[in-house]
GURO-757487 format. One line per 2 residues: number of its first residue (from 1); their letters; for each residue x, z, y of N, C-alpha, C. Coordinates in steps of 0.05 Angstrom, whole numbers. Example, Ala and Ser with C-alpha at 12.3 -4.5 7.8 and 13.67 -1.06 7.14 Angstrom:
2
1 = AS = 264 156 -114 246 156 -90 264 156 -66  257 142 -45 273 143 -21 258 157 1 .
//
This chain:
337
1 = XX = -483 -134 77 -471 -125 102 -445 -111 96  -421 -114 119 -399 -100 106 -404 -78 130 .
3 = XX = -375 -60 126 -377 -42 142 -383 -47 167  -357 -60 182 -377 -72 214 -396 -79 221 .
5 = XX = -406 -90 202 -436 -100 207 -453 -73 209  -449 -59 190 -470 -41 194 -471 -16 216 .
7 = XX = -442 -16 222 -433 -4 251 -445 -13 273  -453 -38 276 -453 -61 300 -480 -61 295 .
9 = XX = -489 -62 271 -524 -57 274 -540 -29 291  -531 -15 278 -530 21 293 -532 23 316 .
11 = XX = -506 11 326 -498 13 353 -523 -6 361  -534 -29 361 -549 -42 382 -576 -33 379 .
13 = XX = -578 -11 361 -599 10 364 -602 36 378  -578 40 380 -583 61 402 -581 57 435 .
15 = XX = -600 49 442 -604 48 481 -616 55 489  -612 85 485 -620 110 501 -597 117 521 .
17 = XX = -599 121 538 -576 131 557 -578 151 562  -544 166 571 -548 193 577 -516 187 597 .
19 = XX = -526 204 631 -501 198 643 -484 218 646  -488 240 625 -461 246 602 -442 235 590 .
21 = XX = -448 210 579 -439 200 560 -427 174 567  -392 187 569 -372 169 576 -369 135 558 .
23 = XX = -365 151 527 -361 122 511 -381 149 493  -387 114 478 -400 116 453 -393 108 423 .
25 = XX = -421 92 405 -404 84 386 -384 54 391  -364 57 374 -337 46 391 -307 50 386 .
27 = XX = -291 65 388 -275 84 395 -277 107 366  -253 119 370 -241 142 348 -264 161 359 .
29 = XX = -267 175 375 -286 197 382 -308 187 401  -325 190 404 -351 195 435 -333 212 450 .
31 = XX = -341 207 473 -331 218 492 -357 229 516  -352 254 518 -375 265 532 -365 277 555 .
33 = XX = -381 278 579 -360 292 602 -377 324 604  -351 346 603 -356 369 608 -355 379 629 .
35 = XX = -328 378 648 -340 396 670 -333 375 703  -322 349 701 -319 332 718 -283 337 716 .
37 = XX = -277 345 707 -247 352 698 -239 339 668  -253 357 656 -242 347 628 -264 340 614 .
39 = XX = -263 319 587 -284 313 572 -283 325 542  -312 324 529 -306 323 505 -301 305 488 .
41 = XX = -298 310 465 -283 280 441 -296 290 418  -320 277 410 -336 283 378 -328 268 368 .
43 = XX = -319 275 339 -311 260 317 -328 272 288  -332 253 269 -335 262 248 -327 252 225 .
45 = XX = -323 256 204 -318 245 172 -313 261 146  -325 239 124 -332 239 107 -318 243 84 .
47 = XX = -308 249 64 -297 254 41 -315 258 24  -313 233 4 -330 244 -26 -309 238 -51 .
49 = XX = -321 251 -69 -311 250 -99 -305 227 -108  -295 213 -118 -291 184 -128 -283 164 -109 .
51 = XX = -284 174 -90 -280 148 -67 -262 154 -49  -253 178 -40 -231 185 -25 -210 204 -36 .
53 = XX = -216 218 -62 -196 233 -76 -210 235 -100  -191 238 -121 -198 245 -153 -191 269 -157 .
55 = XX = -202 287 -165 -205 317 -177 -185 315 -200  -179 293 -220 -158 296 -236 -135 300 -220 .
57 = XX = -120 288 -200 -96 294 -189 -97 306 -163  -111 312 -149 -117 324 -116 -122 351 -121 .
59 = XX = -95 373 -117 -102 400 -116 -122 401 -90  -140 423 -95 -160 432 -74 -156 437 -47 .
61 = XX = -130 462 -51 -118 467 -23 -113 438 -2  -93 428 -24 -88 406 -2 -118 386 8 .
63 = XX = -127 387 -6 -159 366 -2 -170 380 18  -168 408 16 -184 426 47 -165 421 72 .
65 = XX = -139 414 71 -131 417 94 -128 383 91  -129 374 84 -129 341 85 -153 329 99 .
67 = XX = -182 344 97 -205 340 106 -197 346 139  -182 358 147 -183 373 172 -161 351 181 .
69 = XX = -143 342 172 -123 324 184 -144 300 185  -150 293 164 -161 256 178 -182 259 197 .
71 = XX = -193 282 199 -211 282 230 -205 285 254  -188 307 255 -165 314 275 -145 295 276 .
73 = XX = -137 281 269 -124 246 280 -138 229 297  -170 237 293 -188 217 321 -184 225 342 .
75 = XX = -183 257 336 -181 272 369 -149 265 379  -133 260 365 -91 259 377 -97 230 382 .
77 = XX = -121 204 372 -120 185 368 -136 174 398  -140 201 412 -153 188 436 -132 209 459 .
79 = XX = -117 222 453 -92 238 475 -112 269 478  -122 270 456 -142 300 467 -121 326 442 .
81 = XX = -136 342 451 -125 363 429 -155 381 411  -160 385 389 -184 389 382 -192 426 382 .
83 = XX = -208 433 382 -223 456 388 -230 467 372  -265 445 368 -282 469 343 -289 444 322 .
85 = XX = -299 462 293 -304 442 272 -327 456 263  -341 436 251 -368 445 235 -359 424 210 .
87 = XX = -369 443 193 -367 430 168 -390 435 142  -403 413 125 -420 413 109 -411 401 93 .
89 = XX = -418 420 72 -411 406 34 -422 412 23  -428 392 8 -441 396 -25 -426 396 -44 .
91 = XX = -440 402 -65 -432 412 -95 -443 421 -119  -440 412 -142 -448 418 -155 -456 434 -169 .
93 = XX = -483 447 -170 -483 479 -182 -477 487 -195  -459 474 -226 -438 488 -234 -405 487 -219 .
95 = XX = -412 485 -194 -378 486 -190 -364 511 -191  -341 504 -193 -319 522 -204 -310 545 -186 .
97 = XX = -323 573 -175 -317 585 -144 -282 581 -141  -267 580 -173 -234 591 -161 -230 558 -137 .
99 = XX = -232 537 -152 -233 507 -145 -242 514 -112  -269 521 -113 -273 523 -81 -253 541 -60 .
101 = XX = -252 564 -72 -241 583 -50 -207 566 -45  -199 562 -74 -174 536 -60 -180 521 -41 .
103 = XX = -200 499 -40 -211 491 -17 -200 489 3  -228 523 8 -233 533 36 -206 551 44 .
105 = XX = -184 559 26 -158 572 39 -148 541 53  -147 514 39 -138 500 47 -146 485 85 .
107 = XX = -167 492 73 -195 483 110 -174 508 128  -187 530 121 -172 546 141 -141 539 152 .
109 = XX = -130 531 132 -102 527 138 -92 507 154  -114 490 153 -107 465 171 -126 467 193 .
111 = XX = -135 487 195 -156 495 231 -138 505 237  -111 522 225 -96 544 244 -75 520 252 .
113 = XX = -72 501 233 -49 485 235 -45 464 263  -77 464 259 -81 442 282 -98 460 316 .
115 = XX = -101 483 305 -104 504 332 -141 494 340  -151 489 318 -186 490 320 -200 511 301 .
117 = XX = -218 517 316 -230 545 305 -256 527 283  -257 537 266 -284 537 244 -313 551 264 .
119 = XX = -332 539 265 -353 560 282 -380 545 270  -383 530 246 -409 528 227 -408 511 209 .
121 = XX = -429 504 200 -431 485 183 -466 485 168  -469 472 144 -484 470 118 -468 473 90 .
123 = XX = -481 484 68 -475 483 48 -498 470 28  -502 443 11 -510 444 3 -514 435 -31 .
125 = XX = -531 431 -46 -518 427 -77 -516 397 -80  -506 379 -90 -494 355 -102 -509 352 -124 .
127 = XX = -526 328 -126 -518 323 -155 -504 303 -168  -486 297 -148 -456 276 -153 -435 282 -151 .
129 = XX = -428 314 -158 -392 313 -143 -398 326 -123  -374 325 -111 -365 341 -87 -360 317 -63 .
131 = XX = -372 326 -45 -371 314 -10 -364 335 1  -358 322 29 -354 340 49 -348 325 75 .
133 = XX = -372 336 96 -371 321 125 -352 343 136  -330 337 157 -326 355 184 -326 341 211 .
135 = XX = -341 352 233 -346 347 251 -325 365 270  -309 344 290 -292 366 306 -297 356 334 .
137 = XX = -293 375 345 -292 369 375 -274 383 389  -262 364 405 -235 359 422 -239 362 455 .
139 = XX = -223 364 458 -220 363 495 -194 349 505  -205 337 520 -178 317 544 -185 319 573 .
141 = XX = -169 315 583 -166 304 619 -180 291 611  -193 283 627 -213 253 637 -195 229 632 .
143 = XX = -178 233 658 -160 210 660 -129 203 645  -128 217 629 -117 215 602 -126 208 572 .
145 = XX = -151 207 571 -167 193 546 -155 163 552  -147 161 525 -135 133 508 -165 121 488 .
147 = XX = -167 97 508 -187 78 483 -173 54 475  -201 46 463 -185 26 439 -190 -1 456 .
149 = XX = -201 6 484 -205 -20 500 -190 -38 515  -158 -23 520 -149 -34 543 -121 -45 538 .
151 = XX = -121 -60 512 -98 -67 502 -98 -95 529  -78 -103 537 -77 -126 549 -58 -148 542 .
153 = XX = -58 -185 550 -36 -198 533 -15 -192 553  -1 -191 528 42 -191 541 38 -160 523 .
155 = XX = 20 -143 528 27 -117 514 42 -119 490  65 -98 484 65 -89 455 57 -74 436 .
157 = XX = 54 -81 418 41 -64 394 60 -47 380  51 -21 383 68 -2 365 56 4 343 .
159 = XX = 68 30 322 52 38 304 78 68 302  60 86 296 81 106 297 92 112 263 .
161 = XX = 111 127 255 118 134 218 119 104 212  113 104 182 121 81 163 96 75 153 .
163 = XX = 86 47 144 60 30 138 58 36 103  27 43 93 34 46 73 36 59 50 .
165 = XX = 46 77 68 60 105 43 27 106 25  2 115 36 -17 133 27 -29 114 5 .
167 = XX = -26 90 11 -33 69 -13 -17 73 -35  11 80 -29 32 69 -50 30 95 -71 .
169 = XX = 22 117 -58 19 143 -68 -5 148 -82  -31 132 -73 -48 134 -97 -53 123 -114 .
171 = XX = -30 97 -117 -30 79 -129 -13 95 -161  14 102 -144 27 122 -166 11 145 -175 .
173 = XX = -10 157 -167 -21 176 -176 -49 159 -196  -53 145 -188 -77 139 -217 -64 121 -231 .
175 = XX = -43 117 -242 -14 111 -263 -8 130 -267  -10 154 -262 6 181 -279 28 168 -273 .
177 = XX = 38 161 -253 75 156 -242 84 175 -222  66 196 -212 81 216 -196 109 221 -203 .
179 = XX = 116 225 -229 139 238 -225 167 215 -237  159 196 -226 170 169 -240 203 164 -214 .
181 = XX = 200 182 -196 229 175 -183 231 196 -156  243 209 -146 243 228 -126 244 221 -111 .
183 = XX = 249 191 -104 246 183 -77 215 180 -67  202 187 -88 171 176 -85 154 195 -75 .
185 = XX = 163 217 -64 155 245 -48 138 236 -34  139 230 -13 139 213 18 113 201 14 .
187 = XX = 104 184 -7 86 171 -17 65 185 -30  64 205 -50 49 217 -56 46 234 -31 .
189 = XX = 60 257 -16 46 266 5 29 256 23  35 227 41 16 214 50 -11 216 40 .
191 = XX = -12 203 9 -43 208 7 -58 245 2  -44 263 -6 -52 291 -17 -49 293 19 .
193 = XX = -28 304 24 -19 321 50 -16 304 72  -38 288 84 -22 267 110 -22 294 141 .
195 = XX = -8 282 160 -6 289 178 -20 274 206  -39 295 227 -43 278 235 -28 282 254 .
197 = XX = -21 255 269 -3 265 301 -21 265 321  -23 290 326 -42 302 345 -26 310 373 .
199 = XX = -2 316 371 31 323 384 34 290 399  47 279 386 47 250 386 26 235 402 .
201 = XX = 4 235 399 -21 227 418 -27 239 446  -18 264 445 -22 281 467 6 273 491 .
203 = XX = 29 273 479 40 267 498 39 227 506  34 212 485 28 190 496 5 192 525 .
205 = XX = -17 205 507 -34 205 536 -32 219 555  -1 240 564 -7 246 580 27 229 602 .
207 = XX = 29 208 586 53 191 592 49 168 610  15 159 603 6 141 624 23 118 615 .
209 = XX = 32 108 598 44 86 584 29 72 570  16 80 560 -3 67 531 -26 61 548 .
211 = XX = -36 26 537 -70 24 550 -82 36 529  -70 28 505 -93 30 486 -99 40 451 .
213 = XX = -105 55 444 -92 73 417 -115 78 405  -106 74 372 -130 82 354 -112 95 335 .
215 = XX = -122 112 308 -105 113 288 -113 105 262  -83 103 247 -93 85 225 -104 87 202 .
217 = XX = -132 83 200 -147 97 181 -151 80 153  -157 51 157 -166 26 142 -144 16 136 .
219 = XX = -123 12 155 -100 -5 150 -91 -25 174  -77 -33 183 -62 -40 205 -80 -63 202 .
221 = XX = -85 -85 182 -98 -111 193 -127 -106 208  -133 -85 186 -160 -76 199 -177 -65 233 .
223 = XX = -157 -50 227 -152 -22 244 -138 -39 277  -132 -54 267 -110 -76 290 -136 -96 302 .
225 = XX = -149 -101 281 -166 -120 287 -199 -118 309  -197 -82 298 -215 -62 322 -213 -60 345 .
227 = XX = -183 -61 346 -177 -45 372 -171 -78 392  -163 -89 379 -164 -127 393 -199 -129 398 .
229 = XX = -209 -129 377 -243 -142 394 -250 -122 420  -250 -93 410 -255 -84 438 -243 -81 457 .
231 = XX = -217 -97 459 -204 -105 484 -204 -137 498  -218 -146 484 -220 -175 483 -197 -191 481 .
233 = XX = -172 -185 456 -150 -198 464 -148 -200 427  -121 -217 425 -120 -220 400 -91 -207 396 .
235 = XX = -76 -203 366 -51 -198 361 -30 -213 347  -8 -222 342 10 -231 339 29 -204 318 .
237 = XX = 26 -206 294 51 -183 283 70 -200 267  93 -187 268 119 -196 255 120 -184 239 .
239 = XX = 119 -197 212 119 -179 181 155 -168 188  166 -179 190 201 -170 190 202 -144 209 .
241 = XX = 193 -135 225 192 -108 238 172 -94 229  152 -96 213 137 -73 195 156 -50 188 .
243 = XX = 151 -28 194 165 -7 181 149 1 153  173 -14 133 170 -9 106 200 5 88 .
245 = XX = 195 30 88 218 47 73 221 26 45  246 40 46 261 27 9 242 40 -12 .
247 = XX = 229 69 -13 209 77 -26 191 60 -28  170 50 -8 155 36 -17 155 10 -27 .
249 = XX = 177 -6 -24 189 -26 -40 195 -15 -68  212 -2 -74 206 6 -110 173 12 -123 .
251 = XX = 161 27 -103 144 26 -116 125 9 -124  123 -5 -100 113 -33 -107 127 -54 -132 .
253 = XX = 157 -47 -140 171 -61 -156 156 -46 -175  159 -20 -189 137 -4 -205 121 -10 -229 .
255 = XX = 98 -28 -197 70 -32 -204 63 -56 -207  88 -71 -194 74 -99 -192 65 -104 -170 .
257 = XX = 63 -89 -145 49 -97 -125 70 -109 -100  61 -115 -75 59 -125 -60 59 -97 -33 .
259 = XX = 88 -94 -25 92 -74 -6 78 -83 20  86 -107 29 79 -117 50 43 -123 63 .
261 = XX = 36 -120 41 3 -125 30 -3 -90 28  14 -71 27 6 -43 26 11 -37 57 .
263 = XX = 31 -45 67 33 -39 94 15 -49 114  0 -72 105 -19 -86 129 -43 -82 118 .
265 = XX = -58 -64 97 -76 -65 88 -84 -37 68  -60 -25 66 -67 1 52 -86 24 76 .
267 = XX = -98 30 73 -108 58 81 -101 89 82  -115 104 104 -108 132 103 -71 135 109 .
269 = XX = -67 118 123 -35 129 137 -36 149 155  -52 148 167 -60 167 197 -45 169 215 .
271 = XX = -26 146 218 -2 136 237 -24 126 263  -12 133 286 -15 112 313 -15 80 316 .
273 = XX = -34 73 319 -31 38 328 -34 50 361  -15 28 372 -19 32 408 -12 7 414 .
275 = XX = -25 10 450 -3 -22 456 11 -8 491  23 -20 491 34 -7 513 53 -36 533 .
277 = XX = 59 -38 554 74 -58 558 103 -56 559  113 -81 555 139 -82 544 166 -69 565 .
279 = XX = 156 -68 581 179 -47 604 177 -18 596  160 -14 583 156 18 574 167 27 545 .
281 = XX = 187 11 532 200 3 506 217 24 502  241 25 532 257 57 523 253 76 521 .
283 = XX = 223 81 548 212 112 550 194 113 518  185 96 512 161 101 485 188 115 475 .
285 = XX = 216 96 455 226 108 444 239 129 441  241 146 469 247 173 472 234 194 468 .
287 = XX = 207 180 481 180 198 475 187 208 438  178 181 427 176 181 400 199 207 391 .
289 = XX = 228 201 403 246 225 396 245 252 398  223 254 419 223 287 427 203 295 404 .
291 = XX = 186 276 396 164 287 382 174 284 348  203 286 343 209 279 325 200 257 303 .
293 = XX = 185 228 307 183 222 299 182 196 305  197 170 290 197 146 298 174 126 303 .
295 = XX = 181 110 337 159 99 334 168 63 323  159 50 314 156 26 316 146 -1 330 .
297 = XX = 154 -23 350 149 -44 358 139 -62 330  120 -77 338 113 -90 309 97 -116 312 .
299 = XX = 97 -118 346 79 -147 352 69 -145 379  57 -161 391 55 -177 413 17 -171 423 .
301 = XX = 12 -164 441 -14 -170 445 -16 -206 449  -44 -223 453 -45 -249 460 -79 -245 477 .
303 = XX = -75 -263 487 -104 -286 498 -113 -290 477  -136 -296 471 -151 -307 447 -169 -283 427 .
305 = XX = -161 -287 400 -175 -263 385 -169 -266 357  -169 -241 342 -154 -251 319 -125 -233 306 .
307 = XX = -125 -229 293 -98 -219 291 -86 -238 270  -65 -246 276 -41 -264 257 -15 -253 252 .
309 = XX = -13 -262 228 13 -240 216 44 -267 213  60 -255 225 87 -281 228 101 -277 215 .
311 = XX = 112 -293 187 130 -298 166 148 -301 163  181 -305 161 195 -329 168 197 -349 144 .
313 = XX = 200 -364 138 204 -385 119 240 -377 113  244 -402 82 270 -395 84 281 -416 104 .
315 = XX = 273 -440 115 281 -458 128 290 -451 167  279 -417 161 284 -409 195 258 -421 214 .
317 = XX = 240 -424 203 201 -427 217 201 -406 214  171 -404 228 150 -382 222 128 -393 204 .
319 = XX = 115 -377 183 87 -384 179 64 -372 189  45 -374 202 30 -360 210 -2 -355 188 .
321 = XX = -6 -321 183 -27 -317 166 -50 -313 183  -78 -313 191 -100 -297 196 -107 -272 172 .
323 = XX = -106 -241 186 -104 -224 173 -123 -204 183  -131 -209 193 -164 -192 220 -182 -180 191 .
325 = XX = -179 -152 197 -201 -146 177 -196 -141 148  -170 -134 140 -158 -141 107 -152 -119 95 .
327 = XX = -166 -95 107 -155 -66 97 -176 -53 87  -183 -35 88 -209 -21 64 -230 -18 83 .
329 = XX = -251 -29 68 -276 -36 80 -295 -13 59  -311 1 62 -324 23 43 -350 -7 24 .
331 = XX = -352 -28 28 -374 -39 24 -369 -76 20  -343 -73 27 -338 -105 9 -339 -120 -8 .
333 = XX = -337 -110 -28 -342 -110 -55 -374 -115 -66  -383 -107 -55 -414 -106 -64 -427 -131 -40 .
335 = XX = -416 -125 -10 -427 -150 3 -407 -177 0  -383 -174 -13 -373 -203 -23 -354 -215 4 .
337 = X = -348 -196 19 -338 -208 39 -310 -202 38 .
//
């Protein structure tokens, strides 16, 4: 089973109802209704040792406040702003207290950063390394929650920042190439220090422009390919409007790799995927200006299902790829898919 699958299994096990409960599993957060005004937005995630950061190059600080950004991106990823966090970790009973308290200055720093209070958790011992769940919860208008359902065809597809970076950056960091060119900042921060746009999501949702928004956690083919099934529509992207910096092209020159293949498939960007319709093109890009940060057009909603990626040839065609699903899966590898 790969990851979806085992998502999609879960889900057709739970049918219990509660008429609380706006959305379920699905979507960046649950959505729970609080007072007939505004709702809540649960999110949670995971970080472990070996699989989302290496202790050889990931200072602590930043890993504590890095934990607090990729969760707090579900809550900006649905137009909410987040509140409270609970957090549980393990560890190993010889761990290191200076190592931890770096950490937890770092957790704190990114609760004040992102304006959510710490109010519990678990602590418990490891005998693999270091994990760490945080659970946050958010608040929105009702009628300002952004799901991943209501992309429609003719929509366009945005993506907010540049595709990429967080791949290209851990790629240079387990090469010992950090310090291989200064333009390569940008790239290593993504993966240590990402940002989530929490700013950015809030005023989309309160812009009434956007049907439909997730953020980018797996990678645009992936992550693109979510937010199309639960709208029942498919996508159309133009590799030639990918926003891919000159950085991540050297680095890819580097390593040997394939920028374009980092941009539609790297993970942990924590950029916005949205769709919005195409009369709403100047206001997005203003929006995008106030919030200091660029947004990107990058493709086409469709009828059908599927996401396909458009090439040009040198002859002035298009080639068309199927690309649904091509970004980091926690369990591919082992199910072969």
């Amino acid at each position: 089973m790969n990851e979806r699958q085992i998502i999609d299994h879960i889900a057709a096990l739970t049918d219990q109802k509660d008429a609380r409960l706006i959305k379920g599993i699905g979507d960046d957060c649950a959505v729970v209704e609080k007072d007939g005004r505004l709702v809540w937005l649960l999110t949670m995630d995971t970080v472990i040792e070996g699989v989302h950061f290496d202790l050889a190059f990931h200072p602590p600080e930043q890993l504590g406040r890095k934990v607090v950004s990729v969760n707090v991106s579900d809550i900006g990823a649905m137009g909410g702003r987040p509140v409270f966090a609970l957090l549980s970790v393990g560890m190993p009973k010889t761990f290191d207290p200076a190592w931890f308290q770096a950490f937890a200055r770092g957790l704190a720093a990114g609760c004040r950063e992102y304006g959510c209070l710490l109010i519990g958790g678990d602590t418990v011992a490891s005998p693999q390394g270091f994990n760490c769940t945080l659970t946050v919860i958010g608040e929105a208008m009702a009628e300002r929650v952004i799901y991943r359902s209501g992309a429609r065809p003719g929509n366009t597809v945005w993506v907010s920042g540049a595709l990429g970076l967080a791949a290209a950056g851990l790629e240079l960091l387990r090469r010992q190439l950090d310090d291989a060119g200064d333009g390569f900042g940008p790239l290593l921060a993504r993966h240590l220090h990402p940002t989530a746009r929490v700013e950015l999501g809030r005023r989309l949702g309160e812009s009434g422009l956007v049907h439909a928004m997730m953020d980018l956690s797996d990678g645009l083919a992936t992550d693109l390919a979510h937010l199309c099934k639960q709208s029942g529509v498919g996508a159309r992207i133009a590799a030639w409007d990918l926003p891919i910096p000159p950085a991540l092209v050297e680095a890819a020159r580097l390593v040997g790799a394939d920028p374009e293949q980092w941009a539609i498939g790297g993970g942990e960007d924590y950029e916005l995927l949205f769709t919005a319709p195409a009369e709403a093109h100047d206001r997005l890009l203003e929006l995008g200006r106030q919030c200091g940060l660029a947004i990107t057009p990058v493709g086409t909603v469709v009828e059908g299902e599927g996401v396909i990626l458009l090439r040009r040839r040198a002859d002035g065609t298009c080639e068309e790829r199927g690309i649904a699903y091509q970004g980091f899966d926690h369990f591919r590898e082992r199910a072969g898919d």
